[in-house]
C-alpha positions as CSV (number, residue, x, y, z in Angstrom):
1,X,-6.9,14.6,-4.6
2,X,-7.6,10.8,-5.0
3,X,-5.3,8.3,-3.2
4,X,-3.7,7.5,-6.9
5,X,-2.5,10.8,-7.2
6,X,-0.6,11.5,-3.7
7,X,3.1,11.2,-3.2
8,X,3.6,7.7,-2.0
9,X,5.9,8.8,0.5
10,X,5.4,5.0,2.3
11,X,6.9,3.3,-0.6
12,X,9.8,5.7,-0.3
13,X,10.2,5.3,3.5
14,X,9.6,1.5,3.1
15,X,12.6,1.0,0.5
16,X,15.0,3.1,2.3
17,X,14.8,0.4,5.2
18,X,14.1,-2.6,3.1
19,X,15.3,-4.5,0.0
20,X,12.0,-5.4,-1.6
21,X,8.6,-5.6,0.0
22,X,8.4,-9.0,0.9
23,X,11.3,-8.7,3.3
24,X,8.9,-5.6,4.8
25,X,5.8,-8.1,4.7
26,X,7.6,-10.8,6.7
27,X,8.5,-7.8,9.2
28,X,5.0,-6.9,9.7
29,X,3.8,-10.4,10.0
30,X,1.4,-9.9,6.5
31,X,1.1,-12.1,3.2
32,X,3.3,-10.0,0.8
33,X,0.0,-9.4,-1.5
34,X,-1.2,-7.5,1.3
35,X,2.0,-5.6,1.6
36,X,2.3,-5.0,-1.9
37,X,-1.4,-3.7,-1.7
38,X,-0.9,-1.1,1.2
39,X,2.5,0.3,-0.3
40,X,1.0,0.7,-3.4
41,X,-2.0,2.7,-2.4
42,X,-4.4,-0.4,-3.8
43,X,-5.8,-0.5,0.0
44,X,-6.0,1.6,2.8
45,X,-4.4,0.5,5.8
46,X,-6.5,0.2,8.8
47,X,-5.9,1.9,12.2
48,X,-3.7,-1.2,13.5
49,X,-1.8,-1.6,10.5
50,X,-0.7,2.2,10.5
51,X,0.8,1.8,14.0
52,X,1.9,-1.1,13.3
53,X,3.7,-0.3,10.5
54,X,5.2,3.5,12.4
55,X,6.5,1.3,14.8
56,X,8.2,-1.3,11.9
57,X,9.3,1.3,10.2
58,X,10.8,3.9,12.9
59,X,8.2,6.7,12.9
60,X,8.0,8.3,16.5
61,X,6.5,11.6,16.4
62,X,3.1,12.5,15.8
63,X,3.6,14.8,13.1
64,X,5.6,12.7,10.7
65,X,2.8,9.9,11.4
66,X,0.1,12.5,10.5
67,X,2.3,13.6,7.4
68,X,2.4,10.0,6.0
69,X,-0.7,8.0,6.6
70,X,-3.4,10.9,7.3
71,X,-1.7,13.7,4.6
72,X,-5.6,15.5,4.5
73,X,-4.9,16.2,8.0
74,X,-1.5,17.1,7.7
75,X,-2.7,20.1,6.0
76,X,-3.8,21.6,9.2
77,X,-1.1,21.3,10.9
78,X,1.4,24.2,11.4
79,X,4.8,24.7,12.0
80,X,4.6,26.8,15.0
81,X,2.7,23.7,17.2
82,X,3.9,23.2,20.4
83,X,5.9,20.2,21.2
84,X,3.8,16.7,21.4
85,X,2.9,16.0,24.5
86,X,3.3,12.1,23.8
87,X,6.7,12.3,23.0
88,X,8.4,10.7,26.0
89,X,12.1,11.4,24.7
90,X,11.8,8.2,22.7
């Protein structure tokens, strides 16, 4: 499934927590044509921006991160997983 085609479940979690996406680009620290660029699946973000942008945007666990920015690998996972061991109680 091409990126085009995916749920763009970062849009969604991006507008829930701001107003328009140059409010989210001035969080970051980015142009907003970057911003607009990620959001809208035009780009891929790179490894950096991925954290950076759990962090801005309140994702702590590693399977909601895997879930959103790596979804090919979020196939794999299964429900029955044990707890992540680098989940300090955060």
């Amino acid at each position: 499934m091409s990126m085009q085609h995916e749920v763009n479940e970062i849009r969604g979690i991006v507008f829930e927590q701001y107003p328009n996406i140059a409010s989210f680009a001035r969080a970051m620290h980015w142009d907003r044509k970057k911003a607009s660029r990620i959001i809208n699946q035009k780009q891929k973000p790179s490894a950096k921006d991925m954290e950076q942008m759990a962090d801005c945007l309140n994702i702590k666990d590693v399977f909601s991160f895997v879930h959103i920015f790596l979804p090919s690998l979020s196939t794999m996972c299964q429900e029955d997983v044990p707890p992540d061991p680098l989940d300090f109680g955060r």
